[in-house]
C-alpha positions as CSV (number, residue, x, y, z in Angstrom):
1,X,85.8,33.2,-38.3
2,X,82.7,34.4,-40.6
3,X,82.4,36.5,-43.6
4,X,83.7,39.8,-42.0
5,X,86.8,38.5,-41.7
6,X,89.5,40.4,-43.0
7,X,87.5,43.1,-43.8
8,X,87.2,46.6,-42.9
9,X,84.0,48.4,-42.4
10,X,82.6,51.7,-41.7
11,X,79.2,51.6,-39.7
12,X,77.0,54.9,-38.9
13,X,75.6,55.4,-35.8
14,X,77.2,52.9,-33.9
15,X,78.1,54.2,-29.9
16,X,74.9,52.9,-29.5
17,X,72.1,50.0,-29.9
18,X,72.0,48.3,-32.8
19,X,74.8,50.0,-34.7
20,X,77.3,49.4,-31.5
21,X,75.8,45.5,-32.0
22,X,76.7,45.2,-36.1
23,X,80.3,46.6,-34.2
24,X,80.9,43.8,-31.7
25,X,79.8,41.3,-34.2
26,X,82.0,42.4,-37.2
27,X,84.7,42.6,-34.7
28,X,84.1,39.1,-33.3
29,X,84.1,37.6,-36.8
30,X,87.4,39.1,-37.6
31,X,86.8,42.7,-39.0
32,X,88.3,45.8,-38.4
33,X,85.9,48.3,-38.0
34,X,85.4,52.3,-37.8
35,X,82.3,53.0,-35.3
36,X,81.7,55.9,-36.3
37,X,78.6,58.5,-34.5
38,X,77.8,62.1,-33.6
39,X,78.4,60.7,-30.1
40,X,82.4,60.4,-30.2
41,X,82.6,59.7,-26.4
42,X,80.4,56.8,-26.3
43,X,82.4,55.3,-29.7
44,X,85.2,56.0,-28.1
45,X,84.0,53.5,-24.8
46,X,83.0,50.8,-27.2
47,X,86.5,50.8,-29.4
48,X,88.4,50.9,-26.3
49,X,86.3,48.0,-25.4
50,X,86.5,46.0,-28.6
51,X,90.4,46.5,-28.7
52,X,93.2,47.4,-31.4
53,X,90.7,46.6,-34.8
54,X,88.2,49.2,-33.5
55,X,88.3,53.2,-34.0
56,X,86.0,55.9,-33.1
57,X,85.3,58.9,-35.5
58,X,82.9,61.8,-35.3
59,X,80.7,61.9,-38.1
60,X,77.4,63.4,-38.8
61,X,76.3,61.6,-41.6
62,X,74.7,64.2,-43.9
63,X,78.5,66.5,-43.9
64,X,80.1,65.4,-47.0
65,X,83.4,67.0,-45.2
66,X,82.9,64.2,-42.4
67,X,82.7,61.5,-44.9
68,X,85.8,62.3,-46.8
69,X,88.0,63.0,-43.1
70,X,85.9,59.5,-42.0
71,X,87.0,57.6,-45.3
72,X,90.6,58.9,-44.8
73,X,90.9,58.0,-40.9
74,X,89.8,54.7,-41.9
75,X,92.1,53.7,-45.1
76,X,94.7,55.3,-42.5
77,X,94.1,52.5,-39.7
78,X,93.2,49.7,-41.9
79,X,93.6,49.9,-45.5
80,X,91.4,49.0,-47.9
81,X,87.5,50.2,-46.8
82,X,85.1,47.1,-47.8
83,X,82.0,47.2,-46.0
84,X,80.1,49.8,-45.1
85,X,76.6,49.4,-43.0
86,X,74.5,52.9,-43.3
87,X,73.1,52.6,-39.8
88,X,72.3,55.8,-38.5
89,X,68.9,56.9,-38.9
90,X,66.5,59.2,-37.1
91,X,62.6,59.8,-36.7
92,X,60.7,62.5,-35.4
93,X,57.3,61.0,-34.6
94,X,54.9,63.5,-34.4
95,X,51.2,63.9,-35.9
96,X,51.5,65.5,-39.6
97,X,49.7,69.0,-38.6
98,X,52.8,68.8,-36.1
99,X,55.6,68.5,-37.9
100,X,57.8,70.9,-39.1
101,X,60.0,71.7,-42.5
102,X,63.1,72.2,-40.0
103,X,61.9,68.5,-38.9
104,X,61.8,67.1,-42.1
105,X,65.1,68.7,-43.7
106,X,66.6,67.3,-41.1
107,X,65.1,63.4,-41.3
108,X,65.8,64.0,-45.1
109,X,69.7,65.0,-44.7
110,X,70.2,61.9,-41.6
111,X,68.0,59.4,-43.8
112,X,68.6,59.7,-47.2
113,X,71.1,62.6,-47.9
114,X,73.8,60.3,-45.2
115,X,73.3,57.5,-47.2
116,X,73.6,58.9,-50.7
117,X,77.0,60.1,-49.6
């Protein structure tokens, strides 16, 4: 096994990409993980893939309420929380005159607000 193992982590964003490929590589060195994403069907598809040390939760990352029901889910399954990989992100790539406060309140909360809590 690797240095994941035994543990238990919580990764953002990971139905998908590169968060769904921290997933299946914590899993295959001996973690138990929580994917956890806005998108609850597709972390759904890829802990029913990965098997029994896999869950899905809903989280949006910058709703402190998601957190705490995300951090209880997870001691819940798995008892104790160790690792935790901030993965989700977003960017809204648009020219500066085109971008909006609504666009960057909500590259602020995702970004750096998710993180913080």
């Amino acid at each position: 096994m690797g240095k994941p193992d035994g543990k238990v982590a919580i990764i953002t964003g990971a139905a998908q990409g590169m968060g769904a490929m921290h997933a299946r590589k914590f899993i295959e060195e001996g973690a138990k993980v929580a994917i956890t994403d806005l998108n609850l069907e597709g972390g759904q598809k890829l802990a029913d893939e990965l098997g029994e040390n896999a869950i899905a939760l809903q989280l949006g990352v910058a709703n402190e309420e998601n957190w705490v029901n995300v951090v209880e889910k997870t001691k819940e399954a798995f008892d104790p929380i160790n690792v935790l990989v901030n993965n989700a992100g977003i960017g809204i790539f648009k020219p500066l005159e085109e971008l909006t406060v609504k666009n960057f309140e909500l590259t602020f909360k995702v970004d750096e607000l998710g993180v913080l809590l």
